[in-house]
C-alpha positions in Angstrom: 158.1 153.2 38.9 154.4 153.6 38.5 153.3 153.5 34.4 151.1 156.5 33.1 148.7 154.1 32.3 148.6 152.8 35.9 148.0 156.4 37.3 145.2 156.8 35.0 143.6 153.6 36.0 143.4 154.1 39.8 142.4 157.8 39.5 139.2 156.4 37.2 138.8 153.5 39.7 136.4 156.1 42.6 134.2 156.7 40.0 132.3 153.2 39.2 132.0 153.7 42.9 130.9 156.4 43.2 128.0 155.8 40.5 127.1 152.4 42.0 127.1 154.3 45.8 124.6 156.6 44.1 122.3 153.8 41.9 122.1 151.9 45.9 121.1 155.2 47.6 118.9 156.2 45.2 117.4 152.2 45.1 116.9 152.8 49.0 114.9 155.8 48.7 112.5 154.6 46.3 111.8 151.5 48.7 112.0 153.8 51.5 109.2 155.9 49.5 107.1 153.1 48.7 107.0 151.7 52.1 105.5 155.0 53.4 103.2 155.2 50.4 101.9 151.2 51.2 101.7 152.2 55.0 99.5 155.2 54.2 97.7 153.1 51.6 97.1 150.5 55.0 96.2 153.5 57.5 93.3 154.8 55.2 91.8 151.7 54.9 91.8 150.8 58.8 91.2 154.1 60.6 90.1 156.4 57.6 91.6 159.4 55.6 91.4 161.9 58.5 92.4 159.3 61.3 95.3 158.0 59.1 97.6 160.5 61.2 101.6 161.5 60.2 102.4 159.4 63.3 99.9 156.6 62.5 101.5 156.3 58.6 105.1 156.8 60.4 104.7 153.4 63.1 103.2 151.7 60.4 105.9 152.6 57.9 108.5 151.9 60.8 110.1 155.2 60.6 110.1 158.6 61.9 107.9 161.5 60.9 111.4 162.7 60.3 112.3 160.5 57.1 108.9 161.0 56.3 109.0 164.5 55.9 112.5 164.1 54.1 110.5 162.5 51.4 107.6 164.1 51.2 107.6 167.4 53.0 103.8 167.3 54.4 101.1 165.3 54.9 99.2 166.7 51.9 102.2 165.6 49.5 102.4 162.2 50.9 98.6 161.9 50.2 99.0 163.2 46.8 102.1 160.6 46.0 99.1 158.0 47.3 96.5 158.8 44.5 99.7 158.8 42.4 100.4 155.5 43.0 96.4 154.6 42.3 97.2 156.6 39.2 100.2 155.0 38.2 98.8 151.2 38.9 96.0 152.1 36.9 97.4 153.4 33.9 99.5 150.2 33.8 96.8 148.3 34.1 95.3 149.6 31.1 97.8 150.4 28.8 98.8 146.9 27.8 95.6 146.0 27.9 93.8 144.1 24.9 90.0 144.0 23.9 89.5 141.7 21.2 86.4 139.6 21.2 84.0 139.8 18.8 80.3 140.6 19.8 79.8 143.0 21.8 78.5 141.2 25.0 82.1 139.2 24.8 83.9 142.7 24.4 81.9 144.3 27.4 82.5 141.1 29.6 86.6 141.7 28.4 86.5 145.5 29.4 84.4 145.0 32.5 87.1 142.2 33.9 90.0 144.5 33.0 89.1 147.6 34.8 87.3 145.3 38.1 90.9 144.2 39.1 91.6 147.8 39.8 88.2 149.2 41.3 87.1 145.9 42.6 90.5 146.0 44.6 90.7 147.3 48.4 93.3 150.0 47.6 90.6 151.5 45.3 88.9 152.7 48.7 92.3 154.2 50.0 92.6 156.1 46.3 88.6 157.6 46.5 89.1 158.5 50.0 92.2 160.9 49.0 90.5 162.4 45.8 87.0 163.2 47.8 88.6 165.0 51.1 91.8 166.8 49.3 89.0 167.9 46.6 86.3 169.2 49.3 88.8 170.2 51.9 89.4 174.2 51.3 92.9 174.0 52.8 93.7 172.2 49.7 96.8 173.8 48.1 96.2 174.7 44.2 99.3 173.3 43.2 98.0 169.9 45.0 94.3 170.4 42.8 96.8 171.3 40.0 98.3 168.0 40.7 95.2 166.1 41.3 93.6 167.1 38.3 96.4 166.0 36.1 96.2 162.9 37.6 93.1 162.5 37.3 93.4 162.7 33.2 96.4 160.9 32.9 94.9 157.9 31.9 92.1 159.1 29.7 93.6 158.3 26.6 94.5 154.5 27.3 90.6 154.2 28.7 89.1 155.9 25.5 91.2 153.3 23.3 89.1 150.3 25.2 85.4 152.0 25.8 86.6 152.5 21.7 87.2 149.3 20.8 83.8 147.9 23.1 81.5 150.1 20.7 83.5 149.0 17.4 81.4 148.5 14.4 78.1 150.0 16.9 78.2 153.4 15.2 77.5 154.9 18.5 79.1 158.0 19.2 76.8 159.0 22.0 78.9 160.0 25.1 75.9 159.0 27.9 76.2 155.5 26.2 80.1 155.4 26.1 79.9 156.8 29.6 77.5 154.5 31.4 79.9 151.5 30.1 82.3 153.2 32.8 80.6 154.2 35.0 78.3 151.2 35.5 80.7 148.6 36.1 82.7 151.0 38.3 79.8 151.4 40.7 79.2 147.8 40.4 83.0 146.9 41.5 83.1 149.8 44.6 79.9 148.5 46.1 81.4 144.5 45.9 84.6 145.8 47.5 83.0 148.2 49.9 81.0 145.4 51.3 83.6 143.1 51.4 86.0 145.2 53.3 83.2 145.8 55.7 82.8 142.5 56.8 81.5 141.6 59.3 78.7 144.1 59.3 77.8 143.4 56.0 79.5 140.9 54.4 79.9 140.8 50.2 79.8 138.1 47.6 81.9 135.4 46.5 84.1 136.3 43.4 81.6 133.7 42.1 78.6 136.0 43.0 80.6 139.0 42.2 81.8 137.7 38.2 78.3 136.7 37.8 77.0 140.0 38.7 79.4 142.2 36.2 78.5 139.1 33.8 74.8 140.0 34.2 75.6 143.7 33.8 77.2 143.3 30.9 74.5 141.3 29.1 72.0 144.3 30.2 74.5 147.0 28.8 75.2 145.0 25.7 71.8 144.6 24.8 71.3 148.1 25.2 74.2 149.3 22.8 72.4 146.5 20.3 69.3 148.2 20.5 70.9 151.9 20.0 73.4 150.6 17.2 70.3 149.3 15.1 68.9 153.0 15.8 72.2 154.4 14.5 71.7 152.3 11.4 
């Protein structure tokens, strides 16, 4: 004769199964995601934003257009989950990030080295080519540029804390100065990768050359916030 307790017991049994069926499927679409976002990633870089086709990403990915669409619906969604993923590696990248030297050449040096290792980087190229052509092109959905622009500011906050810390104790409040910090080393880090990645043509620098070059940079930019912080004063 079969106990109360008993009966109880095997009707609960299903559902740790069922919850760890669900965690694995769930598991498997998130890899299955990724692997389409990388591939796309990997298409852009190779044959360009417009030339990364559904079918390209799809025999790259080593699935159909099918499962593709599954996940993302269109072409446009799957290139917004790519600048997503830029979005999402950058705002990791700078939200455990620390500043902490002292002068301000060694604090320029410190934010110039964090934010290379993401526009220095050859996905960086994949990320710009998304945001330039969804932004220009006028089939564009508004809920994608509603999307876009969201990324886009996602990170601010994080980024404001470092340029922050940089111009500690400067008295500067001057948004061209605070901006240039940004923008300078960004341009510096898309033109080292851009040449790399079109090697052979025209090949780029060493990292030697390259860490010498933002070190340079930053002397020039340090000296400048010097200069204005005495003004300030």
């Amino acid at each position: 004769m079969t106990s109360v307790g008993s009966t109880k017991a095997q009707r609960a049994d299903p559902a740790p199964r069922g919850r760890a069926k669900l965690a694995a499927d769930a598991e498997a679409t998130a890899d299955s995601r990724q692997r389409v976002i990388k591939a796309a990633i990997q298409c852009i870089l190779e044959q360009g934003f417009y030339r990364a086709s559904s079918n390209a990403i799809a025999e790259r990915a080593g699935l159909t257009w099918g499962v593709i669409q599954y996940h993302f619906g269109t072409r446009e969604k799957l290139m917004v989950a790519v600048l997503q993923e830029g979005a999402k590696r950058f705002s990791e990248m700078v939200q455990d990030a620390q500043i902490v030297g002292t002068t301000v050449n060694e604090r320029v040096e410190q934010f110039f080295d964090i934010l290379d290792a993401y526009y220095g980087s050859a996905d960086y190229l994949a990320f710009i080519q998304v945001l330039v052509n969804l932004s220009h092109d006028p089939r564009t959905s508004e809920q994608t540029r509603q999307t876009m622009a969201e990324v886009s500011e996602a990170a601010n906050p994080e980024l404001n804390r470092l340029v922050s810390r940089v111009f500690s104790g400067t008295g500067i409040r001057r948004k061209d100065i605070r901006g240039l910090l940004f923008h300078a080393l960004r341009g510096l880090s898309l033109s080292h990768v851009m040449l790399t990645t079109a090697e052979p043509f025209a090949p780029g620098g060493s990292p030697q050359q390259n860490l010498a070059e933002r070190r340079l940079l930053a002397r020039a930019l340090s000296l400048l916030i010097d200069q204005e912080s005495n003004r300030a004063d």
